[in-house]
N, C-alpha and C positions, 0 to 999 in steps of 0.2 A: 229484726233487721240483720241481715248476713252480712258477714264484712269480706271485702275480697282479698283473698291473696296476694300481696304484691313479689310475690316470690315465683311466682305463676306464670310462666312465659307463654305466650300462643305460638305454633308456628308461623305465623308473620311474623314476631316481633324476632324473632331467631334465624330468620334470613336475613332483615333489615340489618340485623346486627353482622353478620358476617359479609353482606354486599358492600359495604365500602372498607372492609380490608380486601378482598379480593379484586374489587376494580382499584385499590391502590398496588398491590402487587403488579394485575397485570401493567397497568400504566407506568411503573418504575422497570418493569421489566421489558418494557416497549423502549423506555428512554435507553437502557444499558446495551440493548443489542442494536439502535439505531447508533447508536457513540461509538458502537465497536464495530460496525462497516466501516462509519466514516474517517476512524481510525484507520484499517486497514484499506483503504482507497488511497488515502495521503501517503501512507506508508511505501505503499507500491508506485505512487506518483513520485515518490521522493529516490525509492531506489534507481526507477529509470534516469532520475536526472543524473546521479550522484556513477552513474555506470558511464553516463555521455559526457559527461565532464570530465571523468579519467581517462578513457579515452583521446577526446582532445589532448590535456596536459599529455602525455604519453605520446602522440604524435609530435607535439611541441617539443618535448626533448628530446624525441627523435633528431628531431631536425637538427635540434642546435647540440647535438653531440655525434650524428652520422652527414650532416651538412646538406639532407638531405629528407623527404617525406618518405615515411613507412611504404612500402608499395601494397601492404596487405594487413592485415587484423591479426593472422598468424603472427607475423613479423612482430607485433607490438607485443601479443600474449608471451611470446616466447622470451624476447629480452626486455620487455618492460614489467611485467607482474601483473597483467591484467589478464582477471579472472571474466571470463564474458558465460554466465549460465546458460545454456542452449537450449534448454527446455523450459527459460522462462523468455529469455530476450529473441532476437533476432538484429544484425549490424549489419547497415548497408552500409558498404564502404566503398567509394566512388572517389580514383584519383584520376588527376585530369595529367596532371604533370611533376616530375620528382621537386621542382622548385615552388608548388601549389597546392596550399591546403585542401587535402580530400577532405569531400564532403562527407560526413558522419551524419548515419540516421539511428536511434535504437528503438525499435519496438519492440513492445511488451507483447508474447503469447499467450492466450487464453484458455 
């Protein structure tokens, strides 16, 4: 009687063996690049806001140290510190009248 090998690998048993480390890479590597969009989604959701809300505040202390509304976006960059990126954002700045909050819009460029 012959005894067998148990040291003896087929090639099935040498695929088997390496197919669920490789479908666990790819699947961990599915999870970390889907985490890191929706990272970077939120992120850029977060800077538009955190850019329009400077803005407002910055018209607000316009007001209440010129007694009056910014009449322009210039006007705010120039004496308030507001950096406005122009190759990511876009600001609609809409005044109706120097005692009425302009309407502020920021979109994001793509």
């Amino acid at each position: 009687m012959r005894k067998k090998n148990i040291y003896r690998k087929g090639l099935l048993d040498i695929l088997r063996s390496l197919l669920i480390p490789i479908v666990f890479t790819i699947v961990v590597m599915g999870m970390i690049i889907y985490g890191l969009q929706q990272t970077e989604a939120s992120s850029r959701a977060e800077g538009l806001k955190i850019l329009e809300d400077s803005i407002r505040r910055a018209i607000i202390t316009a007001y209440a140290v010129e007694g009056r509304y910014p009449d322009s976006v210039a006007h705010i960059q120039e004496h308030y510190g507001i950096h406005i990126d122009s190759s990511r954002y876009i600001v609609h700045y809409q005044v109706f009248a120097s005692n009425v909050l302009p309407n502020v819009t920021v979109i994001e460029v793509r």
